[in-house]
VOPAGU-2260 file (C-alpha; in pm, 1 decimal, decimal comma):
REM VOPAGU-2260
SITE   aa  ch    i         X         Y         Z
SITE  UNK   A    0     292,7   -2716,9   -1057,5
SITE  UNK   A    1     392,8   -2542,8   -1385,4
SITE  UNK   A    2     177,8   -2487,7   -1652,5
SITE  UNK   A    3     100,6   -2785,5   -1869,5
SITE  UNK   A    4      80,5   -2725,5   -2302,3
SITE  UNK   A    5    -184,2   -2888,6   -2455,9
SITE  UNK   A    6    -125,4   -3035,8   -2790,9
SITE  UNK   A    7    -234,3   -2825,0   -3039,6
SITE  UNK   A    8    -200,4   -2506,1   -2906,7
SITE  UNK   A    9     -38,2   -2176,2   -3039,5
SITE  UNK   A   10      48,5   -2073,6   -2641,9
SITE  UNK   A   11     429,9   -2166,5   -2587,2
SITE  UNK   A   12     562,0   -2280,2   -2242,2
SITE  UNK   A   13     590,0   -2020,1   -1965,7
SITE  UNK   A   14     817,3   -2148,3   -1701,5
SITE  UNK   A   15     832,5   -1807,1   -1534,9
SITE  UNK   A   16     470,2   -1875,6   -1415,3
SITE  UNK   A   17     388,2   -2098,6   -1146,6
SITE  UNK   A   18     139,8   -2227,8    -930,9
SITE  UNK   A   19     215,8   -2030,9    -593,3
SITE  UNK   A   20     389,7   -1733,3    -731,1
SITE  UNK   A   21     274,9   -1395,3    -591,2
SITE  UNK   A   22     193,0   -1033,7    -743,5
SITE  UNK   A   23     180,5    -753,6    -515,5
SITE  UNK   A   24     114,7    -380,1    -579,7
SITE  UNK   A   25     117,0     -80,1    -313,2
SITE  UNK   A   26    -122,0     201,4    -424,8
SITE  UNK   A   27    -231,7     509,2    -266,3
SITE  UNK   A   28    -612,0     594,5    -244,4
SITE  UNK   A   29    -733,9     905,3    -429,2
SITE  UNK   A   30   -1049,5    1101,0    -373,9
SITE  UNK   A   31   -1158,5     979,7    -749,4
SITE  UNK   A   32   -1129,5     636,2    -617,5
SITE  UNK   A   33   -1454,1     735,2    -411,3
SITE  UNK   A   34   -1814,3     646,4    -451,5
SITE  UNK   A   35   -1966,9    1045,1    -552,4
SITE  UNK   A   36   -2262,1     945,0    -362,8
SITE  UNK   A   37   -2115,6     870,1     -22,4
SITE  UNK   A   38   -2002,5    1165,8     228,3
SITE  UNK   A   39   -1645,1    1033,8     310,2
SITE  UNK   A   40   -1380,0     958,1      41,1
SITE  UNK   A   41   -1320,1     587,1     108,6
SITE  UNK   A   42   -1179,9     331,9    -178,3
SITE  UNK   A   43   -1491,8     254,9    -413,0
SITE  UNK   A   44   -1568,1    -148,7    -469,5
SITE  UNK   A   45   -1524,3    -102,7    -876,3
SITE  UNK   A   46   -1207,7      94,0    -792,0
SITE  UNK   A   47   -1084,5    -221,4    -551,6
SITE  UNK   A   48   -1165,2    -463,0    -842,1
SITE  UNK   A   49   -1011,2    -272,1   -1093,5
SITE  UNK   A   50    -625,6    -211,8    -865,7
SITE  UNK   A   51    -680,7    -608,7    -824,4
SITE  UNK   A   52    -702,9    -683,3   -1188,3
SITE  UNK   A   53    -416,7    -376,7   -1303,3
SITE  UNK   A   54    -238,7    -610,3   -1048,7
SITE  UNK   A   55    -295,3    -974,7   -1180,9
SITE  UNK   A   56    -244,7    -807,4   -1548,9
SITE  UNK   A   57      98,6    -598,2   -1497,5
SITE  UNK   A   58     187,9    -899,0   -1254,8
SITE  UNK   A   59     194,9   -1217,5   -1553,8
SITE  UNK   A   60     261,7    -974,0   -1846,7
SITE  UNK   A   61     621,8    -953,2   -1838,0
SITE  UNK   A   62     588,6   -1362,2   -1803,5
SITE  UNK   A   63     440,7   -1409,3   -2102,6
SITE  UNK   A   64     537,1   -1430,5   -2485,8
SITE  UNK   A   65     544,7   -1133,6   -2723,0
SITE  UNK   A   66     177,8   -1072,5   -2869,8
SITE  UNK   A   67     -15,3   -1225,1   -2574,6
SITE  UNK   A   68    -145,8   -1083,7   -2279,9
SITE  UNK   A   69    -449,1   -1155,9   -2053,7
SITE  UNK   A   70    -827,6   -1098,1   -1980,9
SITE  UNK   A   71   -1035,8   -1088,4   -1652,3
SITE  UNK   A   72   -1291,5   -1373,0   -1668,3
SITE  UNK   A   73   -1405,8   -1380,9   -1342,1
SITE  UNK   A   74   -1396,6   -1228,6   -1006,1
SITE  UNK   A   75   -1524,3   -1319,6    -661,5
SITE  UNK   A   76   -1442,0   -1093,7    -358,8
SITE  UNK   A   77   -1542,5    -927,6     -45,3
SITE  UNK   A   78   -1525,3    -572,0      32,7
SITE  UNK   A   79   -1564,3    -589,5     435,2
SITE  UNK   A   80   -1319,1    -300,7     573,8
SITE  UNK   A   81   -1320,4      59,6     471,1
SITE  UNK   A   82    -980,8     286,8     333,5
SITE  UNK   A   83    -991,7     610,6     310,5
SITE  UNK   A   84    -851,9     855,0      57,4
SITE  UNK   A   85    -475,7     940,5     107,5
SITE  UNK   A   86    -422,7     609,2     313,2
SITE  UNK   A   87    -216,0     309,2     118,2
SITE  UNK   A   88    -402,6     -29,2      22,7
SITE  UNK   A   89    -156,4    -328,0     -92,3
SITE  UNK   A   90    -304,9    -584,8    -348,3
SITE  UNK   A   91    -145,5    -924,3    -316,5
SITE  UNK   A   92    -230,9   -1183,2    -584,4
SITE  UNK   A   93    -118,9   -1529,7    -571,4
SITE  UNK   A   94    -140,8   -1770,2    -887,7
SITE  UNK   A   95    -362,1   -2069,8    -719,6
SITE  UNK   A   96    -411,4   -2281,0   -1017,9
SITE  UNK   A   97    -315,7   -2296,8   -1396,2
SITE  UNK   A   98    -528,4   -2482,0   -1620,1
SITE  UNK   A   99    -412,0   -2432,6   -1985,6
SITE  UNK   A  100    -462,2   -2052,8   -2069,4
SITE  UNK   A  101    -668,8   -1999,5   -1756,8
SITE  UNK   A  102    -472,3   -1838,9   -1469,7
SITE  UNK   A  103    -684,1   -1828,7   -1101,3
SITE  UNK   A  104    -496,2   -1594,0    -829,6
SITE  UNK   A  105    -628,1   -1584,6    -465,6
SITE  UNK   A  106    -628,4   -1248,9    -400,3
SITE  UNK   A  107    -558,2   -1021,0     -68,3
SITE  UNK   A  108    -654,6    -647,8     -25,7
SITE  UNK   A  109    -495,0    -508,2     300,4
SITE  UNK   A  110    -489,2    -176,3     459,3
SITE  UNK   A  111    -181,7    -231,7     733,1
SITE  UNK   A  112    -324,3    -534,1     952,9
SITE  UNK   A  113    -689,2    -486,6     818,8
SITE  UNK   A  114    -807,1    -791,5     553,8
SITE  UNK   A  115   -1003,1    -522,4     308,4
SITE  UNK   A  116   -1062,0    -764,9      87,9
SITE  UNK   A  117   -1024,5   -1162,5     -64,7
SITE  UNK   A  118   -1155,9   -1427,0    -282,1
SITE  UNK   A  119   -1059,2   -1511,6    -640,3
SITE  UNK   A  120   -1005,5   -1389,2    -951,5
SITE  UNK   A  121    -947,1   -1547,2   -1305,4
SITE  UNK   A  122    -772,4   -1415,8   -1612,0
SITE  UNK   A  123    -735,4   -1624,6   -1950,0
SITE  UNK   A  124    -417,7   -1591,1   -2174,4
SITE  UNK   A  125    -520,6   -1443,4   -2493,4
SITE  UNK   A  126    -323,7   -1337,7   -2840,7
């Protein structure tokens, strides 16, 4: 489903994004994306959610119209596997829905065959 205009808005169509379309991002893990209180450099949960948004953000941007870009709203994920620093995470993002300015991607956090993370995450259209 593409994303419907509602009458009276300023936001212009935006056939580039679609329900289904997927964002990906392969990123390396750095000992600064570690916890300082934990013994082991591993990926850090606020350093997950922020590769996730950078991820849904660079992913639309180029979609969408000179001026605008887009802010996290919400976020709902799981952080179940360890990664540690120096090994390679890839963030996959799909668009699930579009309602109006409000974009929600099903999101995917993977270290080879491991499921690191997923749930949701939203992002609104703003500018």
């Amino acid at each position: 489903m593409n994303l419907r205009i509602p009458a009276g808005t300023s936001l212009t169509p935006m056939s580039e994004i679609k329900e289904g379309q997927v964002f990906s991002d392969l990123v390396l893990v750095t000992d600064e994306m570690s916890p300082p209180h934990l013994p082991n450099k591993v990926l850090s949960t606020p350093d997950m959610v922020r590769l996730i948004e950078a991820t849904c953000l660079l992913g639309v941007q180029a979609h969408l119209e000179d001026g605008k870009t887009t802010v996290g709203i919400h976020i709902c994920v799981s952080h179940a596997a360890a990664v540690a620093s120096g090994e390679e995470v890839k963030v996959e993002a799909q668009i699930s829905e579009i309602d109006r300015k409000r974009l929600v991607f099903d999101i995917r956090v993977r270290h080879g065959e491991v499921l690191v993370s997923e749930g949701t995450h939203q992002r609104f259209i703003v500018g």
